[in-house]
KEBADO-67241 format. One record per residue (C-alpha): residue number from 1; x negated, y, z negated; residue in one letter. Coordinates in steps of 0.1 Angstrom, whole numbers, plus 5000, padded with zeros to 4 digits. Each point is the difference from the previous one (the first is absolute). Last residue first. Example, Ala and Ser with C-alpha at 12.3 -4.5 7.8 and 13.67 -1.06 7.14 Angstrom:
BEGIN
{num->2&east->4863&north->4989&up->4929&residu->s}
{num->1&east->5014&north->4966&up->4993&residu->a}
END
This chain:
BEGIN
{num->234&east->5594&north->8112&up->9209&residu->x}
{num->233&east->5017&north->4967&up->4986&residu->x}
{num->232&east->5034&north->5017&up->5011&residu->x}
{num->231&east->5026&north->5000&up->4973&residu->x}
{num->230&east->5030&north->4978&up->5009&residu->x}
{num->229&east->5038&north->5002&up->5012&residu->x}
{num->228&east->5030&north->4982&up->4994&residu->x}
{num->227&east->5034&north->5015&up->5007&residu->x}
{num->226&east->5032&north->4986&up->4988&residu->x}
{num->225&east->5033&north->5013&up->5007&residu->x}
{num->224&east->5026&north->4998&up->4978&residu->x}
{num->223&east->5036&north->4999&up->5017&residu->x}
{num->222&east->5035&north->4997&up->4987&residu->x}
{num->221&east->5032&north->4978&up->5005&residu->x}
{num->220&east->5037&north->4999&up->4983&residu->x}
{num->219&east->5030&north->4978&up->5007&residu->x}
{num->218&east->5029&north->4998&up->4983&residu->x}
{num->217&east->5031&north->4987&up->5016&residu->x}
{num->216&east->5007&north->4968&up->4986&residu->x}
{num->215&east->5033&north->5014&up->4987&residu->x}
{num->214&east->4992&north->4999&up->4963&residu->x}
{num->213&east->4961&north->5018&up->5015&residu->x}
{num->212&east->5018&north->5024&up->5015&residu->x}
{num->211&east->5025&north->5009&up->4973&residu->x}
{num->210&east->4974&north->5003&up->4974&residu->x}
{num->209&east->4978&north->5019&up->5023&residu->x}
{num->208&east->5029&north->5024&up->5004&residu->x}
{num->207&east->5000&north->5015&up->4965&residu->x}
{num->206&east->4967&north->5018&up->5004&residu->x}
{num->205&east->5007&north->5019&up->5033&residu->x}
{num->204&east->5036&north->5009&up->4984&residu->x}
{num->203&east->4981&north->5012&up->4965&residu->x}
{num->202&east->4977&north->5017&up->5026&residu->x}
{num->201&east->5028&north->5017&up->5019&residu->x}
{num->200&east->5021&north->5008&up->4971&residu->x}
{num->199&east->4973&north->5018&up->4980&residu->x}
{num->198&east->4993&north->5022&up->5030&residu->x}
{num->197&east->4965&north->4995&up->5021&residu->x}
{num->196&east->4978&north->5033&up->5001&residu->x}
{num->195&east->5000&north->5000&up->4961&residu->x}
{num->194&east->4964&north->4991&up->4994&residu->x}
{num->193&east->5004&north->4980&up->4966&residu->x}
{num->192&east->5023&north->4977&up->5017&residu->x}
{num->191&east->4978&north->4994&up->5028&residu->x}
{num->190&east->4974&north->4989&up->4977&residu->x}
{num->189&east->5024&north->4981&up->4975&residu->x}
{num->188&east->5020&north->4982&up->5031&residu->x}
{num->187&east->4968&north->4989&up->5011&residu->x}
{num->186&east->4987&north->4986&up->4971&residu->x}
{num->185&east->5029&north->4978&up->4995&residu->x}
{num->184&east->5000&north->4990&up->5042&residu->x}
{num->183&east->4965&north->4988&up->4994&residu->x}
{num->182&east->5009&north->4972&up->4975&residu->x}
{num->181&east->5022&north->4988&up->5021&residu->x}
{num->180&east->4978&north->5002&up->5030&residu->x}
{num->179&east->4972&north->4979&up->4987&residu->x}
{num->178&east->5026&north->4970&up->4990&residu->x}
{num->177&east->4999&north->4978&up->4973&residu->x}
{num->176&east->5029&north->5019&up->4980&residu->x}
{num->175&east->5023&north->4992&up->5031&residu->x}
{num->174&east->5009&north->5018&up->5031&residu->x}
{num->173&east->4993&north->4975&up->5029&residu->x}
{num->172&east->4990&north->4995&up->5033&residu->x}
{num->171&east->4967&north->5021&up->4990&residu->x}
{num->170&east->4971&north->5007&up->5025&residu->x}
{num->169&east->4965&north->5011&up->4990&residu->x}
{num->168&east->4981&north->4999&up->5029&residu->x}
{num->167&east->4954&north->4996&up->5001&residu->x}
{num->166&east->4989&north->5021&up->5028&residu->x}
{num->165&east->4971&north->4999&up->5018&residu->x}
{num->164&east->4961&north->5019&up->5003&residu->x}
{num->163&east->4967&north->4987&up->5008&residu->x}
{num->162&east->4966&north->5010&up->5002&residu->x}
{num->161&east->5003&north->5038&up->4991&residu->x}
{num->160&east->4960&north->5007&up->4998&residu->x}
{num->159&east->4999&north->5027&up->4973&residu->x}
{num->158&east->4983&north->5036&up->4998&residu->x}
{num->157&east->5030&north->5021&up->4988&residu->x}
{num->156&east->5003&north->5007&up->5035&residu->x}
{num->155&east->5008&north->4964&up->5004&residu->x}
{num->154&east->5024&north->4996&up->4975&residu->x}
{num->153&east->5018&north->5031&up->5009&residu->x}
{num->152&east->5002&north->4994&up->5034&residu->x}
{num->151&east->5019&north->4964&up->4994&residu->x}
{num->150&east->5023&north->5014&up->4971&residu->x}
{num->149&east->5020&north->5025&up->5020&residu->x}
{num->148&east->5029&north->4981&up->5006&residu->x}
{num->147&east->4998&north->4985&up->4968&residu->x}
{num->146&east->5004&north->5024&up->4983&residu->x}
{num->145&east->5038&north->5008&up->5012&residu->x}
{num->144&east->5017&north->5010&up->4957&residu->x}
{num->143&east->4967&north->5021&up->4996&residu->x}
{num->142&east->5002&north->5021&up->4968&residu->x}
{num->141&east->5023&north->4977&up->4984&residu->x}
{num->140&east->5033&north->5004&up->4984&residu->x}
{num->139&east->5016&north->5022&up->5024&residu->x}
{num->138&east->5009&north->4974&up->5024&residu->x}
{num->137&east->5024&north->4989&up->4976&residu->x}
{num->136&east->5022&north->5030&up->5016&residu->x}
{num->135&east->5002&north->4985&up->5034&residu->x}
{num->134&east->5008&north->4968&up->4983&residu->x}
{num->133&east->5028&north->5011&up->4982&residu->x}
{num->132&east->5012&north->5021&up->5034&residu->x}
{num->131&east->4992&north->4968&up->5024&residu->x}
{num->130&east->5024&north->4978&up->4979&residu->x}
{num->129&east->5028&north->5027&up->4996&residu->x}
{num->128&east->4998&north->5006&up->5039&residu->x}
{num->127&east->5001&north->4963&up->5005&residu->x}
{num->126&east->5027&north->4986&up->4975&residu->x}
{num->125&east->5010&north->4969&up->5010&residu->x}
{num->124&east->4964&north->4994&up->4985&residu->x}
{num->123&east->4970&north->4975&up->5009&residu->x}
{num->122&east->4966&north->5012&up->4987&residu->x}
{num->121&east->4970&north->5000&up->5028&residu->x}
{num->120&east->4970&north->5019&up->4988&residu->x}
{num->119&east->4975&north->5018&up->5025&residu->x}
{num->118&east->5001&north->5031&up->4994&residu->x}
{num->117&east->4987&north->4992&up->4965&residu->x}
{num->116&east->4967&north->4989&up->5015&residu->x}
{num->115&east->4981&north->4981&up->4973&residu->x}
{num->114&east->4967&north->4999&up->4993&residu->x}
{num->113&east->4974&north->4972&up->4990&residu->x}
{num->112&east->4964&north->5007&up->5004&residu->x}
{num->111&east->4973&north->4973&up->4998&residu->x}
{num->110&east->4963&north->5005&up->5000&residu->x}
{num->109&east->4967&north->4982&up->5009&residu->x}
{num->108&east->4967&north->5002&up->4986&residu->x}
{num->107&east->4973&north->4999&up->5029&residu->x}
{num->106&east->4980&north->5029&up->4978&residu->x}
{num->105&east->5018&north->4999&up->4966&residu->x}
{num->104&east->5032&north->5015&up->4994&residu->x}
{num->103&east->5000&north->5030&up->4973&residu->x}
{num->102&east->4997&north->5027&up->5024&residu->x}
{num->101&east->5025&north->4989&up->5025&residu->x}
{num->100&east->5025&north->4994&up->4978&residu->x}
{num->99&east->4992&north->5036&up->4985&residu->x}
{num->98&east->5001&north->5013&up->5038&residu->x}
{num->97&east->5035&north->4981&up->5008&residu->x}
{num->96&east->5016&north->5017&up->4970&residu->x}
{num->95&east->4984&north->5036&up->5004&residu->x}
{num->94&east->5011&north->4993&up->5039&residu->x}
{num->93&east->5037&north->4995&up->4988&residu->x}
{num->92&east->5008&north->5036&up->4984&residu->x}
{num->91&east->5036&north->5001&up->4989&residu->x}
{num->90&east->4997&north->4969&up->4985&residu->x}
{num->89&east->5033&north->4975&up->4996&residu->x}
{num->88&east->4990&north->4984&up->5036&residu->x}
{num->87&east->4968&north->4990&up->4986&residu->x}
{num->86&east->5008&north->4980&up->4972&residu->x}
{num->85&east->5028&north->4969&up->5015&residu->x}
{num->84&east->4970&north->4973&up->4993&residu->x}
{num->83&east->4961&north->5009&up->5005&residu->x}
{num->82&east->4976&north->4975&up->4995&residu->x}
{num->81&east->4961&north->5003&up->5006&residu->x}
{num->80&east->4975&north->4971&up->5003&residu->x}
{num->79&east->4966&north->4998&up->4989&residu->x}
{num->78&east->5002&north->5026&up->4977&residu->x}
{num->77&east->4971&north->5022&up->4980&residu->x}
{num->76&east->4987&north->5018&up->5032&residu->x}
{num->75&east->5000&north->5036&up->4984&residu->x}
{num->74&east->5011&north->4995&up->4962&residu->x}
{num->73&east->5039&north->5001&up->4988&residu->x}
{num->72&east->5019&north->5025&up->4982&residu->x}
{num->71&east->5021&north->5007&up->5026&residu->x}
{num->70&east->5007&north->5034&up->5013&residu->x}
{num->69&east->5030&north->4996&up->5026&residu->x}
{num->68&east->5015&north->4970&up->4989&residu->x}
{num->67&east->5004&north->5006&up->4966&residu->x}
{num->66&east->4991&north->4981&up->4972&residu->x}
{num->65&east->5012&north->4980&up->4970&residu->x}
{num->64&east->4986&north->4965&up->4996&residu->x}
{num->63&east->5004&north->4965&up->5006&residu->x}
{num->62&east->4981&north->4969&up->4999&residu->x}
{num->61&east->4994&north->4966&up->5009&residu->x}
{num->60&east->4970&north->4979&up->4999&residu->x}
{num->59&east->5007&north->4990&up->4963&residu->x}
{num->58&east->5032&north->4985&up->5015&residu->x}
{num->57&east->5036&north->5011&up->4995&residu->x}
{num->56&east->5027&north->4999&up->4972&residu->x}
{num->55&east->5025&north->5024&up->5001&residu->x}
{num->54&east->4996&north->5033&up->4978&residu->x}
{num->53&east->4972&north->5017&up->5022&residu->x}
{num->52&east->5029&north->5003&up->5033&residu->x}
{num->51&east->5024&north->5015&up->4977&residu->x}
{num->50&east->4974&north->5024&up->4981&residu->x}
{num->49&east->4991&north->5011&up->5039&residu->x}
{num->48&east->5033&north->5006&up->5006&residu->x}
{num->47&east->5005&north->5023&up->4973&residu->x}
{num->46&east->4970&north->5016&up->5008&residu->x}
{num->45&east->5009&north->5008&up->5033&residu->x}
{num->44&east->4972&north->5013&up->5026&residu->x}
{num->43&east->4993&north->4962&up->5011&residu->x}
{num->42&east->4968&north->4982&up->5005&residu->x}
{num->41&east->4996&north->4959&up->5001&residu->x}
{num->40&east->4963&north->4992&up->4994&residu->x}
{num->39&east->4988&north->4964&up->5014&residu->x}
{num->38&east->4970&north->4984&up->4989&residu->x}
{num->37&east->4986&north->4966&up->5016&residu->x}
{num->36&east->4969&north->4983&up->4979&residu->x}
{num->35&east->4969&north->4999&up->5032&residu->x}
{num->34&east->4994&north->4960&up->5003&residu->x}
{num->33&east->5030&north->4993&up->5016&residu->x}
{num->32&east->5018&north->4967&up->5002&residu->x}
{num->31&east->5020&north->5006&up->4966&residu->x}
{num->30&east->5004&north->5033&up->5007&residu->x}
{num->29&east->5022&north->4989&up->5029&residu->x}
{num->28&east->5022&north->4980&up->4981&residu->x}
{num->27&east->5004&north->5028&up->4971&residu->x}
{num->26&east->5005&north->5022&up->5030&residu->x}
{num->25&east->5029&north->4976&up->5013&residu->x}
{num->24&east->5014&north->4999&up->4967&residu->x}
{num->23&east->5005&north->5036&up->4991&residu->x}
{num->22&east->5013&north->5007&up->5032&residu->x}
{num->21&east->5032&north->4980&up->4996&residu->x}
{num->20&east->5002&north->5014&up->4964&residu->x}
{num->19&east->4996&north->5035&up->5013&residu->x}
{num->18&east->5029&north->4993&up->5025&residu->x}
{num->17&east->5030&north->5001&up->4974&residu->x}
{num->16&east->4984&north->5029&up->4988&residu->x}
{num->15&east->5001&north->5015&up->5035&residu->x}
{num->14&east->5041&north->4993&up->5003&residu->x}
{num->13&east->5005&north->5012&up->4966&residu->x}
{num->12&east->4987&north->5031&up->5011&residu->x}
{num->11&east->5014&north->5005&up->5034&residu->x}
{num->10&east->5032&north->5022&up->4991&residu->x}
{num->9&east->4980&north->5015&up->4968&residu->x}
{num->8&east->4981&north->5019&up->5031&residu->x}
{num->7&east->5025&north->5010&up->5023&residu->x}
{num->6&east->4997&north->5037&up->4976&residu->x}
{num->5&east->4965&north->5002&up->5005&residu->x}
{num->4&east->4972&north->5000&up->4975&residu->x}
{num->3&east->4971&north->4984&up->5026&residu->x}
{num->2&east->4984&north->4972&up->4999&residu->x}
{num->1&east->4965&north->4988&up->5006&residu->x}
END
């Protein structure tokens, strides 16, 4: 499941890129399994749903549009529940844990993947500029420091949290292949569309990656944090 979120084009081409990666592992695994696999990829956009339908993928695979806090899914239908960068972006996370918990099957497991926007590290000779863009940015989801709270919300949703970590994005570099690039674009729309950061500032806060990254300066790191849970047998 997905969520429409502003960050969200940012990581796209990164998860299509791994769709084909995944694609062939489950085609290996199916292979050695007598139950066929089927794996149904959710998001509230329909635009990037169409995207996702028009590359080429397995019969297995599908998409469709949903959203995260009523899906459109049976009781117990899933054996396995994956939830990327969603529930930070809804105001009210326990409808989002209770529908993953609904449509997970006893002993099912779950992943959630948050990000704590507190928690990002982006170089700039510019710190009071730097921590006023990204103090705005905030703004963009309903929880921007999820994953603080994630733990006690799993298991009073009714999950066993088995495990939990964090999986870095770090960037040395500013370049079209980067996470952060991409990121910094969207950024400067949202905050620019606020109007608590001046023109100046943010064109300034935009303009100095370049520079950075020519001077071998650039350096940019941020968090997700991974929680796995599962659904009781009883």
């Amino acid at each position: 499941m997905t969520a429409a979120s502003p960050d969200r084009r940012a990581i796209i081409t990164e998860a299509l890129h791994k769709i084909d990666e995944l694609s062939a592992r489950l085609e290996i695994a199916e292979k050695a399994d007598t139950e066929p696999i089927a794996v149904v990829g959710i998001d509230i956009s329909h635009d990037l749903v169409g995207l996702c339908d028009r590359r080429k993928h397995s019969t297995w695979l599908s998409y469709e549009v949903g959203d995260a806090t009523k899906l459109n899914q049976p009781d117990a239908s899933f054996d396995v529940v994956v939830c990327t960068q969603v529930a930070e972006y809804i105001a009210d996370v326990e409808v989002v844990l209770s529908e993953a918990f609904r449509v997970l099957k006893p002993d099912g497991r779950t992943i959630f993947i948050t990000t704590d926007w507190d928690a990002l590290v982006w170089f700039s000779d510019d710190a009071k500029r730097m921590a006023a863009v990204l103090k705005s940015w905030e703004a963009h989801c309903a929880h921007p420091r999820l994953p603080r709270t994630m733990p006690h919300r799993l298991q009073n949703a009714g999950f066993r949290l088995y495990d939990a970590f964090v999986y870095s994005l770090l960037n040395l570099s500013y370049d079209d292949d980067s996470y952060s690039k991409g990121l910094s674009t969207i950024i400067e729309k949202f905050v620019g569309g606020r109007g608590d950061v001046s023109a100046s500032d943010l064109n300034g806060w935009l303009s100095e990656f370049e520079r950075l990254n020519e001077a071998g300066r650039y350096f940019f790191s941020s968090n997700r944090y991974i929680f796995k849970a599962s659904r009781p047998a009883r």
